[in-house]
Z-matrix of the N, CA and C atoms (Angstrom, degrees):
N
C 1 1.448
C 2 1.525 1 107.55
N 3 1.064 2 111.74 1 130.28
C 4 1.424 3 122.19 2 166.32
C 5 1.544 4 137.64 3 -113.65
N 6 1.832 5 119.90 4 147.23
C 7 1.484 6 85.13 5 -163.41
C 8 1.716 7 82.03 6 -103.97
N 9 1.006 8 112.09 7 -169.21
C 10 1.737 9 135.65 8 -171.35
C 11 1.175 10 99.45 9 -161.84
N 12 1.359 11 109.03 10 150.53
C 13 1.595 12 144.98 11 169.52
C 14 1.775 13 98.50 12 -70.66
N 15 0.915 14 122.39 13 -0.94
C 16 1.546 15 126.04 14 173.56
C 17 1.272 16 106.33 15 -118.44
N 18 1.032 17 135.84 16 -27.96
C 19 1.598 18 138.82 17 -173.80
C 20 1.298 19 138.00 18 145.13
N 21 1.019 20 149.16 19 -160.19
C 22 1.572 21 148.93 20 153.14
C 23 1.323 22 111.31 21 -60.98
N 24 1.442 23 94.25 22 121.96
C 25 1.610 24 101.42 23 168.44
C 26 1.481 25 114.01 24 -130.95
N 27 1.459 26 117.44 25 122.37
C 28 1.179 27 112.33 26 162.42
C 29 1.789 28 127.57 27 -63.06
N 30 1.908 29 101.27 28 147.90
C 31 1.304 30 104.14 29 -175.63
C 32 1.910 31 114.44 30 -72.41
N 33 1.159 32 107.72 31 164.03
C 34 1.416 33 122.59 32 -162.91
C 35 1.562 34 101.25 33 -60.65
N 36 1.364 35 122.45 34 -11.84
C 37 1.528 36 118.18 35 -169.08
C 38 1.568 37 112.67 36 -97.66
N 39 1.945 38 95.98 37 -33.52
C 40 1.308 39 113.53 38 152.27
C 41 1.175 40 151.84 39 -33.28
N 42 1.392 41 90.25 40 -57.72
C 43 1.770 42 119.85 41 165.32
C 44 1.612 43 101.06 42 -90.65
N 45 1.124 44 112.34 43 39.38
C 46 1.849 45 109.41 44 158.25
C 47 1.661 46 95.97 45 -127.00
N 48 1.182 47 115.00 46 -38.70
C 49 1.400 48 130.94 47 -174.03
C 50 1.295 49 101.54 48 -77.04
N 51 1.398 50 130.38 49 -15.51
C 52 1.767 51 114.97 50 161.06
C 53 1.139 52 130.46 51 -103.43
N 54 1.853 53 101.88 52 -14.54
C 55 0.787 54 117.40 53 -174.29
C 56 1.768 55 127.66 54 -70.23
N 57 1.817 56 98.07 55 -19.19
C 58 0.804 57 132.09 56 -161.12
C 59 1.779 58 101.34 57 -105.66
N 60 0.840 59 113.55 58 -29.84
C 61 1.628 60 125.27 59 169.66
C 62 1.972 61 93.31 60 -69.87
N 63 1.318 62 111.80 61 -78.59
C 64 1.097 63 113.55 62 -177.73
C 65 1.491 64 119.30 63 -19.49
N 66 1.555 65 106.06 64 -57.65
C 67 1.708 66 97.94 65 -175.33
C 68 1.588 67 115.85 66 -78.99
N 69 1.451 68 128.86 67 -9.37
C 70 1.258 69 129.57 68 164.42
C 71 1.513 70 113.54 69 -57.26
N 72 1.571 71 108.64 70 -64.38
C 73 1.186 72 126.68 71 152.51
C 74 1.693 73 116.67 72 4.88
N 75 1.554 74 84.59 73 -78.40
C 76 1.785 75 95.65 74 -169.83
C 77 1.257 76 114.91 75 -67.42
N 78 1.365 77 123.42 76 -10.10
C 79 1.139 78 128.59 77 -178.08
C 80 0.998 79 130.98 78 -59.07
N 81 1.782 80 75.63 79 -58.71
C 82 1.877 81 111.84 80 175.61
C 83 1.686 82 106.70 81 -45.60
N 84 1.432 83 87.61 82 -55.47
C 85 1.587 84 95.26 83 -170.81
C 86 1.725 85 130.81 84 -64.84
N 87 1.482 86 100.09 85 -29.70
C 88 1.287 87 115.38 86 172.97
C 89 2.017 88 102.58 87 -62.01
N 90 1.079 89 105.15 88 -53.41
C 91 1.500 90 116.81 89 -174.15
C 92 1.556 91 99.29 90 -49.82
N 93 1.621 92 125.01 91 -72.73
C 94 1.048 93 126.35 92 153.75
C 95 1.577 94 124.51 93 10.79
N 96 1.534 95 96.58 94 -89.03
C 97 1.858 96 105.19 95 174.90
C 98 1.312 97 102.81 96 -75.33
N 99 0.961 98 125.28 97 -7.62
C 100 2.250 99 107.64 98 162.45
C 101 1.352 100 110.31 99 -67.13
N 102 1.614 101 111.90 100 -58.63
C 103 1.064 102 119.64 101 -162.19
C 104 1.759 103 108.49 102 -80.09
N 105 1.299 104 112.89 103 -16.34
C 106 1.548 105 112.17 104 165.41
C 107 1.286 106 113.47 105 -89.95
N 108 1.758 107 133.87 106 8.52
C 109 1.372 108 122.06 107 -179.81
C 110 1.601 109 89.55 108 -106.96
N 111 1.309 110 123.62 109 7.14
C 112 1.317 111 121.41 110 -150.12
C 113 1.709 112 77.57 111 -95.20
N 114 1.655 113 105.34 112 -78.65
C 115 1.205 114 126.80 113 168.92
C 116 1.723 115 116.75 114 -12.43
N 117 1.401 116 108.54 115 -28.35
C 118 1.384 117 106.66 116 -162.09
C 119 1.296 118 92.11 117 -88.45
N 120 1.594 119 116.61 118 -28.21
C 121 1.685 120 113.00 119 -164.85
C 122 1.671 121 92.28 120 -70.48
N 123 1.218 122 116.10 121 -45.72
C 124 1.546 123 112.09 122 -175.62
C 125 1.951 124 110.22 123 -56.98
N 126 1.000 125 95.31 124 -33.60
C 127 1.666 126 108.88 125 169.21
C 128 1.703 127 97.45 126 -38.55
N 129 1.481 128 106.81 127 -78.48
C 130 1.451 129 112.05 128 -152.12
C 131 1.666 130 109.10 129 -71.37
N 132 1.285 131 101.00 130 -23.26
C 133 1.573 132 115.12 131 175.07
C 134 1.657 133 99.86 132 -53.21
N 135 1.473 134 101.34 133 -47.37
C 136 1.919 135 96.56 134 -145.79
C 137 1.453 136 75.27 135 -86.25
N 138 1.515 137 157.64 136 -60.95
C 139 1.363 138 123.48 137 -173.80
C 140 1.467 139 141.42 138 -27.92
N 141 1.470 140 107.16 139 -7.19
C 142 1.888 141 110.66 140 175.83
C 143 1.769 142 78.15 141 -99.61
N 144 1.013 143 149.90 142 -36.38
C 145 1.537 144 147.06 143 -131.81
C 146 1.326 145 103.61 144 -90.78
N 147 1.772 146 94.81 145 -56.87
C 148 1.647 147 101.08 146 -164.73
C 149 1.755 148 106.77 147 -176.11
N 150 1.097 149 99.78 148 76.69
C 151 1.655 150 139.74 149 -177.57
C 152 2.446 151 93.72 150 -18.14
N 153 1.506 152 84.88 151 -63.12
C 154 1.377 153 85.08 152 -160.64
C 155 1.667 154 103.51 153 -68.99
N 156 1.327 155 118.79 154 -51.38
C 157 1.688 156 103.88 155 155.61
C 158 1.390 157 119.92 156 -26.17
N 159 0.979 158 116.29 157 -57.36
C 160 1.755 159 118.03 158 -175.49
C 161 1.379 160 120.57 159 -28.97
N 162 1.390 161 88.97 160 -62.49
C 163 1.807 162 110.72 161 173.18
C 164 1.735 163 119.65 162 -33.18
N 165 1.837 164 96.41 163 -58.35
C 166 1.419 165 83.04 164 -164.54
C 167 1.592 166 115.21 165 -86.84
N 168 2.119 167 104.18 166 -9.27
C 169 1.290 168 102.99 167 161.71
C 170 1.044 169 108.13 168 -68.60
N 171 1.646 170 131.07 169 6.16
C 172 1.765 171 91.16 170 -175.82
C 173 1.282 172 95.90 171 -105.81
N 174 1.420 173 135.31 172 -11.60
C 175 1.221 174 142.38 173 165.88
C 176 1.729 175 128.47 174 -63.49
N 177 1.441 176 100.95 175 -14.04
C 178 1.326 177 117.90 176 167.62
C 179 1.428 178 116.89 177 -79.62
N 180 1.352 179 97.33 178 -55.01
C 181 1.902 180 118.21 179 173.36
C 182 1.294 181 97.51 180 -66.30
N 183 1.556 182 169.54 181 21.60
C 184 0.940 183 176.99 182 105.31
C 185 1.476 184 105.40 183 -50.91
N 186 1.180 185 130.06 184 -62.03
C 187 0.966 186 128.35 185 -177.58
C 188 1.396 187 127.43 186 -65.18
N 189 1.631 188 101.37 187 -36.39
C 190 1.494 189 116.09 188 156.07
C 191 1.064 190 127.62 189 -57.46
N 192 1.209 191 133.31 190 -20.89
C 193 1.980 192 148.60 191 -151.93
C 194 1.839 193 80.19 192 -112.06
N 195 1.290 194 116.20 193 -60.97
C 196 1.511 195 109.59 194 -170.08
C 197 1.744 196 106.80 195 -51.02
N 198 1.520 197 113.16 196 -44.08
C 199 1.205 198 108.29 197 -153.76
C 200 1.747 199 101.70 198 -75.45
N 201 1.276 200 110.65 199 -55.29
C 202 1.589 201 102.60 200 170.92
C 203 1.601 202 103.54 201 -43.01
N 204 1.256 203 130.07 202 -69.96
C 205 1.188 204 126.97 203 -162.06
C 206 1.773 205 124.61 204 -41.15
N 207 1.379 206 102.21 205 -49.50
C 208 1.641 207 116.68 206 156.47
C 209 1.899 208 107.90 207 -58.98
N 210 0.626 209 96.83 208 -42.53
C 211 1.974 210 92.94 209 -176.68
C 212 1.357 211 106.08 210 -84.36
N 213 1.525 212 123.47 211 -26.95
C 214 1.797 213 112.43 212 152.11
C 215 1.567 214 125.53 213 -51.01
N 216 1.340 215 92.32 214 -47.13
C 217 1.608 216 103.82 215 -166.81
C 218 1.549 217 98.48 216 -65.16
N 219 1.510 218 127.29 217 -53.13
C 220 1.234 219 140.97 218 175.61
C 221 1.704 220 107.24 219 -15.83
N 222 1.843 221 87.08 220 -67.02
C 223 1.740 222 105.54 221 -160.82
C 224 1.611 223 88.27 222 -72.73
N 225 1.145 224 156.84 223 -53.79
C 226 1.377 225 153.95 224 162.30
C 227 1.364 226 104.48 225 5.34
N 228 1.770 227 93.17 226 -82.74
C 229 1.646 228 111.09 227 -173.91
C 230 1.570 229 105.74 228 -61.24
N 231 1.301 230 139.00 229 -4.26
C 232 1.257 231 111.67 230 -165.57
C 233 2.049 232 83.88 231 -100.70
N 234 1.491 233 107.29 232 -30.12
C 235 1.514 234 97.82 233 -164.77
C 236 1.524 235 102.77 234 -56.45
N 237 1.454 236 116.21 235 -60.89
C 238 0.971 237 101.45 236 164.04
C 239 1.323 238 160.50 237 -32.91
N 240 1.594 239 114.40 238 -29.62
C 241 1.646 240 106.00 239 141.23
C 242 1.294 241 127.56 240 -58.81
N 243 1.166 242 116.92 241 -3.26
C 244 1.869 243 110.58 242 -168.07
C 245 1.740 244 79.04 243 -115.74
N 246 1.192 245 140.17 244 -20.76
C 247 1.595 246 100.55 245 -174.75
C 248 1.639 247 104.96 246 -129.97
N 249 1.682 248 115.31 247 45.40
C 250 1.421 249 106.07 248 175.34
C 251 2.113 250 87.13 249 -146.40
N 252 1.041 251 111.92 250 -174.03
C 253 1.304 252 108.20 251 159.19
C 254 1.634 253 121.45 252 -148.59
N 255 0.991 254 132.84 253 176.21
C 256 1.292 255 132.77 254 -177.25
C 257 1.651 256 110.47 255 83.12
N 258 1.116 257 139.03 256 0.88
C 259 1.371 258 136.41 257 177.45
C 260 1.728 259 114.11 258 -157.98
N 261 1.853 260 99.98 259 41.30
C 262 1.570 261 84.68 260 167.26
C 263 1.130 262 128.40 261 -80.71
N 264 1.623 263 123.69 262 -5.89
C 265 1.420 264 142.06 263 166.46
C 266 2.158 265 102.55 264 -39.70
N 267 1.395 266 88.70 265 -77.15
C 268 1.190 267 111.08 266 -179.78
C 269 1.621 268 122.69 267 -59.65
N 270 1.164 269 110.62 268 -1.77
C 271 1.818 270 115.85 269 172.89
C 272 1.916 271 94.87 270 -120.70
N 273 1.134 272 122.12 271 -19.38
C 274 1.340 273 111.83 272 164.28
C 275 1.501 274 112.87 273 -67.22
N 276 1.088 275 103.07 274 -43.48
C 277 1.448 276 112.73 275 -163.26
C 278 2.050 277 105.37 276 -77.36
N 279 1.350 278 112.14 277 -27.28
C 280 1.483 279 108.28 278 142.01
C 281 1.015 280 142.70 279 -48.86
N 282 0.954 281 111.97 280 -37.33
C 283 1.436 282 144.42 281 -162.29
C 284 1.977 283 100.00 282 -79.86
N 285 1.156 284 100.15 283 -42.24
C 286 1.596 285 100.87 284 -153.73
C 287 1.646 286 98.18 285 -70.26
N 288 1.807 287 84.97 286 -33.76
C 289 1.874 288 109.74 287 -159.35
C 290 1.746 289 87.66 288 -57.19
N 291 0.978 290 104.30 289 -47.07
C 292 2.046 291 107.58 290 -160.30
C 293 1.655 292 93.64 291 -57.57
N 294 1.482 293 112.84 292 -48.16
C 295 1.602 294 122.32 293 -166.78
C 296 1.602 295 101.66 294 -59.56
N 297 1.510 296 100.63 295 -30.96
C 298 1.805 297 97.44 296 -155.35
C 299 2.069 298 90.12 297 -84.75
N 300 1.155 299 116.43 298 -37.12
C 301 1.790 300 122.15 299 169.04
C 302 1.898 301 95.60 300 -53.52
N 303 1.158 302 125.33 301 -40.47
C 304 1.385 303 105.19 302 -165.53
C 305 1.738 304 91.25 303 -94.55
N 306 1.105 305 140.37 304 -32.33
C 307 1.384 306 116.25 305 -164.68
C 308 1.986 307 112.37 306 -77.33
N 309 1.443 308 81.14 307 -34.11
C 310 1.824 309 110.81 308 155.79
C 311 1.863 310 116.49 309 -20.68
N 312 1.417 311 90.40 310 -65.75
C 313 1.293 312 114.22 311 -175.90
C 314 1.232 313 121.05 312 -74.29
N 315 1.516 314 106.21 313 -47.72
C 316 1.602 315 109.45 314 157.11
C 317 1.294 316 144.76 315 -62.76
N 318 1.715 317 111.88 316 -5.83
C 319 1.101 318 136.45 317 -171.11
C 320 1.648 319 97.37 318 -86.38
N 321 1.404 320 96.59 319 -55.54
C 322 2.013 321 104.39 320 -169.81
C 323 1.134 322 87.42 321 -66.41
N 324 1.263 323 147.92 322 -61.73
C 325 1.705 324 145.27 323 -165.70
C 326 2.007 325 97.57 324 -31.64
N 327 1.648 326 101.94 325 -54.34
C 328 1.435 327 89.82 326 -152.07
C 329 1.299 328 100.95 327 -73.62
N 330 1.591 329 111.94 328 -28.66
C 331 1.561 330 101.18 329 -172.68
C 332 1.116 331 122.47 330 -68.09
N 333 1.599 332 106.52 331 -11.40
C 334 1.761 333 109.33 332 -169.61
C 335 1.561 334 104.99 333 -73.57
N 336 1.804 335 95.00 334 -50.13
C 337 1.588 336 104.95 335 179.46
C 338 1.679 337 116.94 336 -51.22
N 339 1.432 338 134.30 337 -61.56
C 340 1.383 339 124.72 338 156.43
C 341 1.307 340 107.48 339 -21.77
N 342 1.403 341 124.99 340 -54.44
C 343 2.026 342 119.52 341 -138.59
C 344 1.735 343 73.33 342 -77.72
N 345 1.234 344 140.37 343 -53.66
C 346 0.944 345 153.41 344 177.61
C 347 1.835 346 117.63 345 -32.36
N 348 1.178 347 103.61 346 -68.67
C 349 1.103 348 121.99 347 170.37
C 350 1.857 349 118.34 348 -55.63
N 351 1.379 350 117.23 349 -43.33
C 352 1.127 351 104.96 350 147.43
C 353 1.751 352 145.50 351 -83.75
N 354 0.798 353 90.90 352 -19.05
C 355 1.527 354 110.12 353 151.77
C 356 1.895 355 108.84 354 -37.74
N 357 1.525 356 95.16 355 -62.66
C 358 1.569 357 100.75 356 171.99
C 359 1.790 358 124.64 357 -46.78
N 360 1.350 359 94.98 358 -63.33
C 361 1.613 360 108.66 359 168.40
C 362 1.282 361 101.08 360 -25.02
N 363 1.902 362 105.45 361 -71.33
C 364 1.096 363 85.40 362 -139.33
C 365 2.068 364 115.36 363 -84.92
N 366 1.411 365 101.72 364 -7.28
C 367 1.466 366 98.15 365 151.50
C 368 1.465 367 143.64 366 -48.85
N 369 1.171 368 85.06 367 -34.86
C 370 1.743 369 97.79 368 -176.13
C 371 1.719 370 102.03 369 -92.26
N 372 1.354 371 135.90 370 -28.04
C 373 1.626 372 124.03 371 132.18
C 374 0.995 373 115.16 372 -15.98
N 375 0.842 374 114.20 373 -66.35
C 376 1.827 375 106.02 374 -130.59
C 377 1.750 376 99.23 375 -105.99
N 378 1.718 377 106.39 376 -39.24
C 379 1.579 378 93.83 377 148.19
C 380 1.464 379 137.92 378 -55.61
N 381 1.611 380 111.90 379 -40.03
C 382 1.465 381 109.71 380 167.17
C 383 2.001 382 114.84 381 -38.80
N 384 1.946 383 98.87 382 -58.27
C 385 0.998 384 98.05 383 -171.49
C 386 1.176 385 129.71 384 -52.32
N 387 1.400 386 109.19 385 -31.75
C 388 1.538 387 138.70 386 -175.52
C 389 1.654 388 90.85 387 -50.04
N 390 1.516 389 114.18 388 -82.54
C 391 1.162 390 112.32 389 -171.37
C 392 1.440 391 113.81 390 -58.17
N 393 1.542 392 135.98 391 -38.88
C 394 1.406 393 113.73 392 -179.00
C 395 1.573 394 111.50 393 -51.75
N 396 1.335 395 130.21 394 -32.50
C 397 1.170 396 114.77 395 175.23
C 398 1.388 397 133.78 396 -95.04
N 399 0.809 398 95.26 397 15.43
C 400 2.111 399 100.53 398 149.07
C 401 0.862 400 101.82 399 -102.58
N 402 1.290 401 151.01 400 -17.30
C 403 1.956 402 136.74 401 172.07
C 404 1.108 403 79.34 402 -33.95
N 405 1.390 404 139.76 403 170.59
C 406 1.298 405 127.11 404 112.74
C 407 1.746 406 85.33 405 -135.36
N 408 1.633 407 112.28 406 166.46
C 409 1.393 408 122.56 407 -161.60
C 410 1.808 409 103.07 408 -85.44
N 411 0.981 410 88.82 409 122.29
C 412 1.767 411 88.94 410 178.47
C 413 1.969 412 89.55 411 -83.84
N 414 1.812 413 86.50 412 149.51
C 415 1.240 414 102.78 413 160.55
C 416 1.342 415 123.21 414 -146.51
């Protein structure tokens, strides 16, 4: 690492090691918005099909389009520290912001899915119970 009268600069081994993150990155992310523009066609499909499905596919495909889209921007800011100089401070620090919107997003996803997931449990309780007690034993 070196400092400069212009700013932080990462060392040359550094900028192979992000550089190299970076293009995985875009990959990820490119794949991402394919496979969420894909999703969207199934979106508009399932609105003649089944309106209320639609919704939460389109909220999935949304979420998909965001997440590539944040993990593009990510790998963006990281190339750019490896191929400009004088502001890798300031393209890291982009960089993190895009990461911190996608982990952000992934965070509410999981909690929703748990809150969700128990939610299930506890329906299927309390309906089970529901129904064990009207069995009642014929004799």
């Amino acid at each position: 690492m070196t400092q400069q009268a212009s700013g932080f600069e990462f060392s040359d081994v550094q900028n192979d090691v992000i550089s190299r993150l970076s293009s995985r990155m875009k990959f990820v992310g490119i794949f991402y918005i394919v496979v969420g523009a894909m999703m969207g066609l199934g979106t508009v499909a399932m609105l003649f099909i089944m309106p209320p499905v639609a919704v939460i596919y389109g909220l999935a495909t949304a979420a998909e389009i965001l997440i590539g889209l944040w993990t593009n921007n990510a790998a963006s800011s990281f190339k750019m520290i490896t191929s400009t100089q004088g502001n890798d401070v300031g393209y890291l620090m982009t960089a993190i912001e895009s990461l911190r919107k996608l982990y952000n997003l992934q965070f509410w996803l999981l909690i929703g899915g748990i809150v969700l997931c128990v939610l299930v449990v506890i329906v299927v309780l309390v309906g089970g119970l529901a129904f064990m007690s009207q069995m009642t034993p014929t004799t």
